[in-house]
C-alpha positions in Angstrom: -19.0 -19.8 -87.9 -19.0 -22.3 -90.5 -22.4 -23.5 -92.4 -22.4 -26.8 -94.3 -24.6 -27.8 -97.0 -25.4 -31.0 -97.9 -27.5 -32.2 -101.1 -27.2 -35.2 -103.6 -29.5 -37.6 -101.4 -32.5 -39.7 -102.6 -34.3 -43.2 -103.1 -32.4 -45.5 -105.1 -32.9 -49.1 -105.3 -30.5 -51.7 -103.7 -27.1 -51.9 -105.6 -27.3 -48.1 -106.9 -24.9 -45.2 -106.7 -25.2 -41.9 -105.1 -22.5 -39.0 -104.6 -23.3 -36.7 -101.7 -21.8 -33.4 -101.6 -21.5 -30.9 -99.1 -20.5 -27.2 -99.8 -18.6 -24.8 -96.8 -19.3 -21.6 -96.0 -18.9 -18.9 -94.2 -15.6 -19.0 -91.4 -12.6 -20.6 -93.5 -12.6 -24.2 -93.6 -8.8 -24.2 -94.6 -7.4 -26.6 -92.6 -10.5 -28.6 -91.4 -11.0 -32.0 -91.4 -14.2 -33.4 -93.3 -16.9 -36.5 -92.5 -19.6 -37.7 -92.9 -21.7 -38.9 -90.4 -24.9 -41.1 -90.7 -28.3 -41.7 -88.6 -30.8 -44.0 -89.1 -34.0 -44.2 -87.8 -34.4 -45.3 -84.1 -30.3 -45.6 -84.0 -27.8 -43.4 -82.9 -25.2 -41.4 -84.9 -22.5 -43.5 -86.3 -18.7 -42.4 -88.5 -19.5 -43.1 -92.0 -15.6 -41.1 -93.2 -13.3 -38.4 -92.8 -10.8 -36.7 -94.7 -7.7 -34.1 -93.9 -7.0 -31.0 -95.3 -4.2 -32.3 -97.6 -6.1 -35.9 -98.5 -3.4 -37.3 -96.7 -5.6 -39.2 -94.0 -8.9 -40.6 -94.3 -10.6 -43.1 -91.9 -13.4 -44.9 -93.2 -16.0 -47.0 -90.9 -15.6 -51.0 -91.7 -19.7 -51.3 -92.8 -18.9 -48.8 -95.7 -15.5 -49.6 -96.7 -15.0 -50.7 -100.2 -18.2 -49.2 -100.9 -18.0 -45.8 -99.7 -15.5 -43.1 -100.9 -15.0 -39.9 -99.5 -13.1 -37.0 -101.4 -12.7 -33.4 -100.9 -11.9 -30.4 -103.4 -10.6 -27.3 -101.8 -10.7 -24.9 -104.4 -14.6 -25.4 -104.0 -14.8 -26.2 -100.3 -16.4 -29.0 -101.0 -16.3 -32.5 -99.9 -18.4 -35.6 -101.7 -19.2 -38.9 -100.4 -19.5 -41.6 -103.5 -21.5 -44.3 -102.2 -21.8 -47.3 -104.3 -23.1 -50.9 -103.9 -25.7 -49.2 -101.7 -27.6 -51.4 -99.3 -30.7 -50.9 -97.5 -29.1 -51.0 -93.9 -27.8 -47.6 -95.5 -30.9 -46.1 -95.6 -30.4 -42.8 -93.0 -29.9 -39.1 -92.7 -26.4 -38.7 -93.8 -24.7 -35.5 -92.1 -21.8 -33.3 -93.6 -19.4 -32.5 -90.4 -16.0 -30.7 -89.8 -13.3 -31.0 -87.3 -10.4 -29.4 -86.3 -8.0 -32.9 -87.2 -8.8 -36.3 -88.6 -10.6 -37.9 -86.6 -13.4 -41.2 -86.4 -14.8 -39.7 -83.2 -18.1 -38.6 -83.2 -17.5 -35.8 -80.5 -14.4 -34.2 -82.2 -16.6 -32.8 -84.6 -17.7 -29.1 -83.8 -19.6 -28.0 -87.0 -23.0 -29.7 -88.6 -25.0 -29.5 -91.6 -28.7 -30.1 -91.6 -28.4 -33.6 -93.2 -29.9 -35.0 -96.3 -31.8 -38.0 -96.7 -30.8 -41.4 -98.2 -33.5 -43.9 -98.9 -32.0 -47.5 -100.2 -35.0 -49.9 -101.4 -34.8 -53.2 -101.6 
């Protein structure tokens, strides 16, 4: 089993920064693909990003791109989301998720965190 920890999430105004992380534990990652995974209220579950193992690959969803960043350091089984230029159509539960290979897909990922909450003001 794998648990995934997400923190870093807040209110910040319109234009603002945050950096989400999200710590693994438990059954190795090593190997895993990392995302992020966003839901805001009323709407369905939408691909934010995802990572490989090696960095190598990363997909990123076309309403983030150029804003969003996604990274991941292995050494601390941890992968970050830098979100910049933050809008309030961001506003949502952002979810830590991982995956066998890279993938955009909603469904390919098996393992969850509990989310943490981004609030973008206006």
């Amino acid at each position: 089993q794998v648990q995934l920890v997400e923190s870093g999430g807040g209110v910040v105004q319109a234009g603002g920064s945050l950096r989400l992380s999200c710590a693994a534990s438990g059954r190795t990652v090593a190997g895993a693909a990392m995302g992020w995974l966003r839901q805001a209220p009323g709407k369905e579950r939408e691909f934010v990003a995802s990572i490989s193992w090696d960095g190598g690959m990363i997909y990123t969803a076309d309403s983030v791109k150029g804003r969003f960043t996604i990274s991941r350091d292995n050494a601390k089984n941890t992968v970050y989301l830098q979100m910049n230029s933050l809008k309030p159509e961001d506003t949502a539960d952002y979810y830590c998720a991982a995956a066998r290979s890279p993938t955009y897909r909603i469904h390919d990922f098996e393992y969850w965190g509990q989310g943490t909450q981004v609030t973008v003001s206006s």
